[in-house]
N, C-alpha and C positions, 0 to 999 in steps of 0.2 A: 494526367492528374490522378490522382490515387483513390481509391473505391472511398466514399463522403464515411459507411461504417461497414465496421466489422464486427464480425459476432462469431463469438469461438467457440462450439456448441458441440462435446461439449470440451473444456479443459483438460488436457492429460496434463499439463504441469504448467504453475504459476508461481511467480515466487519477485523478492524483489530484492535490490541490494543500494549498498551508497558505495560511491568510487569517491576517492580525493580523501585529502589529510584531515583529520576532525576538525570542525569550524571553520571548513571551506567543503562538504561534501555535496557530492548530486545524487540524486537518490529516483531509481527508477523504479519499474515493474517490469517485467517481461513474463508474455502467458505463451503458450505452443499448445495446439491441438485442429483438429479437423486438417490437417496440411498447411496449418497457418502458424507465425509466431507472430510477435508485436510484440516491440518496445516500446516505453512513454516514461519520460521523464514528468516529475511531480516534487513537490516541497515535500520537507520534512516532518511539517504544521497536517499537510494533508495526508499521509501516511501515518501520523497519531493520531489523527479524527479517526482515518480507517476504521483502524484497530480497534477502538475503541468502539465504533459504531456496529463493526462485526460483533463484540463480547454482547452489546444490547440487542442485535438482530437477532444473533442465534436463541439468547434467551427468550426475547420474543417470541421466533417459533415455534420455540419449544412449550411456553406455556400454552400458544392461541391452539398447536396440533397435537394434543399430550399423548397421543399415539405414538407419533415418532420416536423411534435411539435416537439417542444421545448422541450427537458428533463426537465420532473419536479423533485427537492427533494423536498422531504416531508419527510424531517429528524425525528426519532424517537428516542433519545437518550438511553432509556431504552433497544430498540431492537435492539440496535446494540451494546451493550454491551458482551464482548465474556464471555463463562462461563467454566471454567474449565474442561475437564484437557486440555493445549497447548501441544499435544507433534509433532513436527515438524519433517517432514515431509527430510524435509533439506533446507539446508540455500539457500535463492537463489541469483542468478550470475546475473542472468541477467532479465531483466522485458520489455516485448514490448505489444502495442497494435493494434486491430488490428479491420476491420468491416466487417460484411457479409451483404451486401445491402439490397440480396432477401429475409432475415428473419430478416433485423431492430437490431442484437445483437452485440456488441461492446464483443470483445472476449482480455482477458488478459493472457498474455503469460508471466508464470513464470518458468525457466529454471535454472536449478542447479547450483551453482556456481564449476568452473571446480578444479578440485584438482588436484596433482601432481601425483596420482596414477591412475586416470582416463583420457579417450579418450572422446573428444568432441560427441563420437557417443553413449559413456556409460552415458550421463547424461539423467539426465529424468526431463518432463514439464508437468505443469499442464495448462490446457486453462480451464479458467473460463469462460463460454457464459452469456452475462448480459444484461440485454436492459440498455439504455442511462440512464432512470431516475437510475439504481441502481449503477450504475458508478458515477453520479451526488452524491447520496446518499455517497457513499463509501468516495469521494474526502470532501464532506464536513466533516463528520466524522475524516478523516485520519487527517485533518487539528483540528482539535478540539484536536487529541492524538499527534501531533504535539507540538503543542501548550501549551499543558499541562506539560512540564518539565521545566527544568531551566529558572529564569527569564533572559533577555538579558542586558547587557549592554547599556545603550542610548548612551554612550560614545563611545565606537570600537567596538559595534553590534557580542563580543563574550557573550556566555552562563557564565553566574556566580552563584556559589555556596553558600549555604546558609548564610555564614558566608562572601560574598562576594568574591571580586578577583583578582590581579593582574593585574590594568587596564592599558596598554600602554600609550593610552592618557593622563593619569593622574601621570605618570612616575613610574608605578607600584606600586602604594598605593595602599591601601584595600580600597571598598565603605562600 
């Protein structure tokens, strides 16, 4: 049976990607540091939360510790490219984040998603420990693999397929 968590303490490198053809993609994380990597598949609902909860955290920091720089990215696109094999870890439920003041690192909490044959006390977490710029780093990234699927709709802001789509707005005609 496999150690219940893991804690990667602290990060040299995290980053995430989607495999599969747009509007069928899986979308992982995978972090490496301390002797350890770990893969975890996750939605693509929960890697927009991320993101977006990173852009509120950091600013939070920043105001609560006005002492602190400024996270910088300094986006590398080539090395944050993930390289095979993904194999995951397990899906995850649930994502928080979280700060340790006295040592500066923004820690990310990724927690099993709970299944019907498991107790909330059988799941297992991984804490990624990361300083701000690599959080920064990861959130611009995440948004790039975001980004990179289905174009949108300018009409009712849903994802449409290559051949277009069933637009409401337009009483369901194709574009």
């Amino acid at each position: 049976m496999p150690e219940k968590d893991i804690e990667i303490k602290p990060v040299e490198w995290f980053s995430c990607t989607a495999i599969g053809k747009p509007g069928e993609r899986t979308f992982f994380i995978k972090a490496r540091g301390s002797g350890q990597e770990v893969s975890l598949l996750l939605e693509k609902i929960q890697l927009q939360t991320l993101v977006v909860g990173i852009e509120e955290f950091l600013d939070e920091i920043h105001e609560k510790y006005n002492g602190l720089l400024d996270a910088q990215s300094q986006l590398d696109a080539a090395a944050m490219k993930i390289e095979p094999p993904v194999d995951p870890l397990y899906r995850v439920g649930e994502v928080g984040l979280a700060y340790a003041e006295d040592e500066d690192l923004a820690i990310i909490l990724l927690r099993e998603i709970l299944t019907t044959q498991e107790s909330q006390d059988d799941l297992r977490v991984v804490r990624l420990w990361t300083t701000r710029s690599q959080l920064l780093e990861f959130s611009d990234w995440a948004k790039t693999i975001i980004n990179s699927g289905r174009l949108i709709c300018p009409q009712c802001g849903e994802p449409m397929d290559p051949e277009g789509h069933l637009c409401p707005k337009k009483n369901g005609h194709k574009k």
